[in-house]
VOPAGU-2260 file (C-alpha; in pm, 1 decimal, decimal comma):
REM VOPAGU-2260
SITE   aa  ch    i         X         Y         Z
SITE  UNK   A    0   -1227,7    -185,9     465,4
SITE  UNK   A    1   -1422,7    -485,3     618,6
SITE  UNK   A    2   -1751,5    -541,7     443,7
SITE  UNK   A    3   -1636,2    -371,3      67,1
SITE  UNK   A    4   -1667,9    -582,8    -264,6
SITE  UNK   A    5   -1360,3    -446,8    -397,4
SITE  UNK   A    6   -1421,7    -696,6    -703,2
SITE  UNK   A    7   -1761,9    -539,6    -770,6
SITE  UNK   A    8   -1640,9    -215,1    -788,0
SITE  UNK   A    9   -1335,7    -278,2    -972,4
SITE  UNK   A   10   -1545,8    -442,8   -1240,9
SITE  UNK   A   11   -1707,2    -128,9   -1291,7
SITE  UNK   A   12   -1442,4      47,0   -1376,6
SITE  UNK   A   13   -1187,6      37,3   -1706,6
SITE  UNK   A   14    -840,2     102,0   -1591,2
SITE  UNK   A   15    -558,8     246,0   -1864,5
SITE  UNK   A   16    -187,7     352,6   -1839,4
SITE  UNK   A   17    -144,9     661,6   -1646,5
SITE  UNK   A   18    -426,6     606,4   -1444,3
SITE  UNK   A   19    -360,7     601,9   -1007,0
SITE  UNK   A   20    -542,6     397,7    -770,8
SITE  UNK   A   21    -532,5     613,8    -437,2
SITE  UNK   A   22    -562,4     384,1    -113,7
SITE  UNK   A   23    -686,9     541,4     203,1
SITE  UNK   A   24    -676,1     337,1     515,5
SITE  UNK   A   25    -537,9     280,5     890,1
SITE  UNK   A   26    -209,9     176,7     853,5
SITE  UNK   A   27    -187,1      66,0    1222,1
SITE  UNK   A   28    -393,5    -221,8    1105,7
SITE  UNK   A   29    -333,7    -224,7     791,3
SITE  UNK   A   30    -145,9    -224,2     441,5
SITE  UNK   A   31    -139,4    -259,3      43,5
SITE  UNK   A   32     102,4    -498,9     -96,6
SITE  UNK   A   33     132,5    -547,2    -454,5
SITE  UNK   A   34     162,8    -908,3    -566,5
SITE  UNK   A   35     212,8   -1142,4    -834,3
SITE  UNK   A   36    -156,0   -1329,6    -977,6
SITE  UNK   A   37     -12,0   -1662,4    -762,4
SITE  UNK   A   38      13,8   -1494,4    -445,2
SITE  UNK   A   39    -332,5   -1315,2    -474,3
SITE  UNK   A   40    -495,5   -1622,7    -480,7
SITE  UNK   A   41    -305,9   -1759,8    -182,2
SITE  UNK   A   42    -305,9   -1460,1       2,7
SITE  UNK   A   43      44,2   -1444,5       4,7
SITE  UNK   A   44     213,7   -1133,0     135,4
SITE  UNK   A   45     568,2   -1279,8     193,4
SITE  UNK   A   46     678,3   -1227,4    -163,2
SITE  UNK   A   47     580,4    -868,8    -256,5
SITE  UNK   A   48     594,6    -648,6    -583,6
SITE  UNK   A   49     600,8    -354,7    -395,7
SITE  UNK   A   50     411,5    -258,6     -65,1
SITE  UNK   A   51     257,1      88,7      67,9
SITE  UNK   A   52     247,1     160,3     426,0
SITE  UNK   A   53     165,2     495,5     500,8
SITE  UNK   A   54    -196,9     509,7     534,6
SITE  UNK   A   55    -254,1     737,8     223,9
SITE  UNK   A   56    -104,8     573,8     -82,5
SITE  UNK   A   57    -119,6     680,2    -447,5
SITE  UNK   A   58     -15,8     408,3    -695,2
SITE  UNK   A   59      13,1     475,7   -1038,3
SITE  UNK   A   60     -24,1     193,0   -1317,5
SITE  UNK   A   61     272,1     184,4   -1534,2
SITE  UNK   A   62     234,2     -81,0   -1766,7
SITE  UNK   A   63     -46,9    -253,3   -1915,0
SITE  UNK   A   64    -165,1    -613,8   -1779,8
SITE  UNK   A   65    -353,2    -762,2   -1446,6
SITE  UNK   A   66    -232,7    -651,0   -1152,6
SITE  UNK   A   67    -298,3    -739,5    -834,0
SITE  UNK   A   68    -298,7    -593,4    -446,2
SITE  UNK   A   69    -415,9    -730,1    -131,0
SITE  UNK   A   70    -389,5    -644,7     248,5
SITE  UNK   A   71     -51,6    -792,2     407,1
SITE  UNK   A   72    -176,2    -823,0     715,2
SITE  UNK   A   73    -241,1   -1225,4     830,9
SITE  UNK   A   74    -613,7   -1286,0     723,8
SITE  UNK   A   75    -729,3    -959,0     577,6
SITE  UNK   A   76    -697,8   -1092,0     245,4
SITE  UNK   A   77    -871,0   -1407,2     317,4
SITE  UNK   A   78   -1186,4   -1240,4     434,3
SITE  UNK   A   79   -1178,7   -1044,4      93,3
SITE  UNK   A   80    -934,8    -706,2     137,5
SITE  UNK   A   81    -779,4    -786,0    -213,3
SITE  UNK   A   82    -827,5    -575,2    -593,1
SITE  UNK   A   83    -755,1    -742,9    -854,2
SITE  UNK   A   84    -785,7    -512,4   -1176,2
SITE  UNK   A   85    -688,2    -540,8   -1561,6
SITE  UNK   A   86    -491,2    -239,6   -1653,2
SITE  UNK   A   87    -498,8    -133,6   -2071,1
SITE  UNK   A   88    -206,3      74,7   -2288,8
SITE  UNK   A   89    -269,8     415,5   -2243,3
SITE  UNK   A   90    -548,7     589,9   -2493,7
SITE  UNK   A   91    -392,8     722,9   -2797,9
SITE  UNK   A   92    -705,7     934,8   -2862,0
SITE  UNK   A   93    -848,5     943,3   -3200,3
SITE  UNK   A   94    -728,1     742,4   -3465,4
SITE  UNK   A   95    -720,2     792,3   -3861,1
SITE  UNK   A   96    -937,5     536,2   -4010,2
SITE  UNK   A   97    -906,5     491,6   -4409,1
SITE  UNK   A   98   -1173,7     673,3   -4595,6
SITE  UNK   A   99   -1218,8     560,4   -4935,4
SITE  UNK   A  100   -1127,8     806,4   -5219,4
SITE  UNK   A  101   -1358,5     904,9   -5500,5
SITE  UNK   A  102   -1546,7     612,4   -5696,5
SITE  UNK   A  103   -1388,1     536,3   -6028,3
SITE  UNK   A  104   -1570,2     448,1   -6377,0
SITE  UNK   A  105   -1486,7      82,6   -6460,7
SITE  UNK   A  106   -1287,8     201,2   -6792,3
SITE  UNK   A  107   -1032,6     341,2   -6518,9
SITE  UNK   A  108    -924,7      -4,5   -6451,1
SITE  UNK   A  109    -836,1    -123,4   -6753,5
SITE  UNK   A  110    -450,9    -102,1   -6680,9
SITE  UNK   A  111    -293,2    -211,4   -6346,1
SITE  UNK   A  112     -55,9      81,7   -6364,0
SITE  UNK   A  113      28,2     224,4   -6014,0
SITE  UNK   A  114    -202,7     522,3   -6150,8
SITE  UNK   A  115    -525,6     331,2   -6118,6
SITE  UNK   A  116    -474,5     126,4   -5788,4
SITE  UNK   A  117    -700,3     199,9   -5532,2
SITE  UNK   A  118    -646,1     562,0   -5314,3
SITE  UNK   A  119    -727,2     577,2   -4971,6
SITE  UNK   A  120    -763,6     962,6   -4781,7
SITE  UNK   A  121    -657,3     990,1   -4400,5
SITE  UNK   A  122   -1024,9    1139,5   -4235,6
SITE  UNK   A  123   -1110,9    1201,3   -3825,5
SITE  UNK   A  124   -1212,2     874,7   -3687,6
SITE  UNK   A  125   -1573,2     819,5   -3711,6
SITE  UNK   A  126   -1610,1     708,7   -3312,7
């Protein structure tokens, strides 16, 4: 759409593996073509990644890493129709953080036998 920061709204938004960007639009006057970081910044529709022409398009991000999608139709792009958006690995949920085992006297260090090294106990990460 004429007239939409698609950068502004982008930036509020964190993107992740798994996620889909759903594109509604005319396709009688227009498109989304995926392209490489080069061709977004010349507008460059010649070349594409991949491009979606049915007016109702559901992409879903696959790997992690910029990627980048403008309109393919001559000058759409240049007058701003173009998302460019930073995609991260997929959330693995909760991870185990190291939780320090039960403080030891001082005499228990006396020998460096395998015995008095350090223990560490597997706990619910504290986020």
């Amino acid at each position: 759409m004429m007239g939409v920061d698609y950068q502004a709204w982008a930036s509020s938004r964190t993107f992740q593996v798994g996620d889909s960007l759903v594109f509604e639009y005319n396709n009688e006057f227009h498109d989304v073509t995926e392209v490489i970081p080069h061709d977004f910044e010349l507008c460059y529709s010649s070349n594409p990644l991949a491009r979606y022409q049915t007016g109702s398009d559901t992409v879903t991000l696959t790997k992690p890493g910029f990627q980048n999608f403008i309109c393919g139709v001559p000058g759409h792009c240049d007058i701003g129709q173009k998302l460019h958006i930073l995609v991260f690995p997929a959330s693995l949920g909760p991870v185990a953080a190291p939780v320090p085992g039960p403080v030891r006297s001082p005499s228990s260090y006396m020998s460096p036998s395998p015995t008095n090294a350090p223990q560490y106990q597997m706990g619910p990460s504290p986020i």
